[in-house]
C-alpha positions, 0 to 999 in steps of 0.5 A: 500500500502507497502511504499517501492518497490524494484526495479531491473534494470538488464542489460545484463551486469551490476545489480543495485537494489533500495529500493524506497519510493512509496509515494515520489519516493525517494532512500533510498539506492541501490546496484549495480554490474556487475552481469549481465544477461548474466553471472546469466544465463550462472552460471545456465546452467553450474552448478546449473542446474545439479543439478537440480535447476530451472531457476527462484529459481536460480535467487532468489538466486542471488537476495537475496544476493543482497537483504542481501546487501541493507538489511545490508546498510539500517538496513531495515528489507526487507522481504515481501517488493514487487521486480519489475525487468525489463530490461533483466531479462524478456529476453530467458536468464533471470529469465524467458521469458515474451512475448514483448508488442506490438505497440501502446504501452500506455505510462503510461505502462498500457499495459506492459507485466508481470508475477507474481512470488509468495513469497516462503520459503527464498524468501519473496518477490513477484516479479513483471517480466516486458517484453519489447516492439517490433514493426515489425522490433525492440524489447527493453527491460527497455527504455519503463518503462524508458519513463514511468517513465520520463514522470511522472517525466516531468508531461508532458501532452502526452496525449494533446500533438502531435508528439514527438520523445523522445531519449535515448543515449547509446550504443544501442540508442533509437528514440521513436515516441509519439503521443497522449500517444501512442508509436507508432514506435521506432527506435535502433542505435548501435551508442555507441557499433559502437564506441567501436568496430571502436575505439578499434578493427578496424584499425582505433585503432591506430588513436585514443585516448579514454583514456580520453575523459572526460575533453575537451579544445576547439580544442577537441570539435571543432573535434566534431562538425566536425565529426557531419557537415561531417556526414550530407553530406555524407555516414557513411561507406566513412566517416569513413576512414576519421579518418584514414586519419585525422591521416595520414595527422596530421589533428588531436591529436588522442584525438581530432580524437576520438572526430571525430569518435564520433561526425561523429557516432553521426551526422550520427544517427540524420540526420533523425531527420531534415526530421520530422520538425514538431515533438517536439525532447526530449533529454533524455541522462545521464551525460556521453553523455548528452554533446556530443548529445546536442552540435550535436543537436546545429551543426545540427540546432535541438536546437529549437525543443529540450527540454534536460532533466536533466540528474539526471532524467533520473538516476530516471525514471526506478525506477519511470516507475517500481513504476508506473507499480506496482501500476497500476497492484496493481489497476487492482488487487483489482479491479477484 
């Protein structure tokens, strides 16, 4: 076994490349950017592909500028180092389009949907394309070897385990419900992407202040905590223009009225959680959120059923749930 793996996680929007120690699960260094997905590909279909260069070497090229990046950073000779990409990469507007895996879906990633992609002349690495995941009505693409990667880090016993319903915020939000090692549904909220667009783009624009949401007194998070209560008793689409009106009538700052907009979005995407009494809750947020889910969790009365996960292991578990795919796959090769 190679002790390193590079690992790609490569969203729509944002890149971010690791070289990791398979033995330790250890960074040694990373590089990131904005080149996402959906510019790479949009780059391809406008001018290399007139010219006549494939989809997938048109990717490498990209990669291996980012490849020379860390290359330079670590003073680590990285050819013949194996690549694990997941994320978008495996999208109709990725490197190529992998098949989704399909439910129950086992949570050690032993039935997630990959290509192989040989090593080429320039392009010294072989490259392991994870897919994503889709239920009848739902599809996601890098949570699932998120999760993989976070229960490995948890050594949680999912497997002895019974129901449970892991959670990762952002701006699509994730429900993934667990029972016995298996995915067995999970469920999308826009939450994050619904603030952006009320908060920036709708008429409530003027009655709120994002600015700088990162440092909170008191009255901020009491605002919070009432948008989260006033989601629970009624409909999200009424409740809304209550933003609107908090304004009006000089309830609240705009700060504290953001806060508002935020907890009532928040609330609103947990109201379901209080009809499953009996699953486990594991809140799996980062930083920039972890504070906000877990102080609505405590409004909701969800706190007892909750395990909140550190945010630094959730920054690790992609990385980790790739390590674990391409050994596994490595396994399942020599064992042919």
């Amino acid at each position: 076994m190679t002790t390193y793996l590079l690992c790609c996680d490569w969203g729509t929007s944002f890149f971010r490349l690791r070289l990791m120690s398979q033995l330790t699960f250890e960074c040694i260094a990373e590089v990131s950017s904005q080149s996402g997905i959906a510019g790479t590909f949009e780059g391809w279909k406008t001018a290399a592909k007139r010219i006549g260069v494939s989809r997938d070497d048109f990717f490498r090229q990209q990669l291996k500028t980012q490849i020379d990046l860390l290359a330079t950073k670590t003073s680590i000779r990285l050819a013949g180092i194996p690549m694990v990409l997941s994320g978008m990469a495996s999208s109709s507007i990725g490197m190529a389009e992998v098949p989704y895996a399909t439910l129950p879906f086992a949570v050690d990633g032993s039935q997630a949907s990959i290509r192989h992609f040989t090593t080429q002349t320039g392009f010294p690495h072989e490259i392991l394309l994870i897919s994503g995941v889709r239920s009848l009505q739902d599809v996601m693409r890098g949570e699932e070897t998120q999760l993989t990667g976070l229960i490995a880090l948890l050594d949680l016993p999912v497997h002895e385990a019974g129901e449970a319903i892991f959670i990762f915020p952002g701006t699509h939000s994730k429900h993934m419900y667990i029972r016995e090692g298996q995915l067995l549904n999970f469920d999308t909220y826009m939450t994050g992407e619904l603030f952006d667009l009320m908060a920036t783009q709708s008429i409530l624009n003027a009655s709120v202040d994002i600015s700088n949401l990162s440092t909170l007194a008191r009255p901020d998070l009491v605002a919070f905590k009432q948008g989260v209560g006033a989601a629970q008793s009624s409909t999200l689409l009424n409740r809304l223009f209550t933003v609107r009106t908090n304004q009006l009538f000089d309830k609240l700052t705009r700060k504290q009225n953001a806060l508002y907009l935020s907890g009532l979005l928040i609330g609103s995407e947990l109201k379901n959680l209080q009809e499953n009494e009996k699953a486990k809750i594991v809140l799996c947020s980062g930083s920039s959120l972890s504070r906000f889910y877990t102080l609505a969790m405590e409004t909701v009365g969800l706190t007892k059923r909750t395990v909140v996960v550190p945010p630094e292991l959730i920054d690790q578990a992609a990385s980790v749930g790739q390590i674990l795919l391409f050994q596994n796959q490595t396994v399942k090769e020599t064992t042919k």
